[in-house]
C-alpha positions as CSV (number, residue, x, y, z in Angstrom):
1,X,107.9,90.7,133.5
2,X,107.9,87.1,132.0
3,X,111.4,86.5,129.7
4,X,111.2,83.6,127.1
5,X,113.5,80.8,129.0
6,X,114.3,79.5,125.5
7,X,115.4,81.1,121.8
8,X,112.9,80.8,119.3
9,X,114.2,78.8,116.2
10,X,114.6,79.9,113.1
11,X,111.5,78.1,111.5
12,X,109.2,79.4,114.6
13,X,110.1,82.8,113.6
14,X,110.0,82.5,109.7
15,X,106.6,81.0,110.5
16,X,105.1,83.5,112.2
17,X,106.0,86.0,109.7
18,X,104.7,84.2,106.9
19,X,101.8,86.7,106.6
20,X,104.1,89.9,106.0
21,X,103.5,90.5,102.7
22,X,103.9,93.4,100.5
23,X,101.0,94.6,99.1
24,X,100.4,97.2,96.1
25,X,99.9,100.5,96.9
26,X,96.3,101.5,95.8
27,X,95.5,104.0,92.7
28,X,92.8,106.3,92.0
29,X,92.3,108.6,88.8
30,X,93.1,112.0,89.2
31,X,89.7,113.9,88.9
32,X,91.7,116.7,86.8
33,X,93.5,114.9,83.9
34,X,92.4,110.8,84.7
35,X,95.9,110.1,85.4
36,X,96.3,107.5,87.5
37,X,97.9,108.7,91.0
38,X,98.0,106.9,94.7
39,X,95.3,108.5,97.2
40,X,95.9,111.7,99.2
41,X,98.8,113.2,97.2
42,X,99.5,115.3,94.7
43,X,99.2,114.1,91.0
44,X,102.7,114.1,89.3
45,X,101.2,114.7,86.1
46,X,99.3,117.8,86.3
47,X,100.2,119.2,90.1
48,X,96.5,119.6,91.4
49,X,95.0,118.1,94.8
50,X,91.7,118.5,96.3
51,X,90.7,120.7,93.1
52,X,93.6,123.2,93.6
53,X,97.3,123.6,91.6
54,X,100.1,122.6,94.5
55,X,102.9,122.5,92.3
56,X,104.0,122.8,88.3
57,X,104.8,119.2,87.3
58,X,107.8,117.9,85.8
59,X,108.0,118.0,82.3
């Protein structure tokens, strides 16, 4: 299996990571109370996903 002969420098390697960037985590309104919640868990506000109560919220 082939081994790099040389290190990578610094710059090469900040280079190639240029592109990692953090990116926002997408929202969607809870159908229940319009709250706005991140897709495929369970709203904080009122406790309900997929139509059904999971869990009492916080108050």
């Amino acid at each position: 299996m082939p081994n790099p002969k040389r290190r990578h420098s610094k710059a090469r390697g900040r280079k190639r990571r240029t592109h990692y960037k953090a990116t926002a985590p997408t929202l969607m309104s809870c159908p229940n109370c319009n709250e706005m919640k991140p897709s495929h868990r369970v709203c904080p506000s009122c406790g309900f996903y997929d139509g059904k109560s999971i869990m009492q919220p916080k108050k």
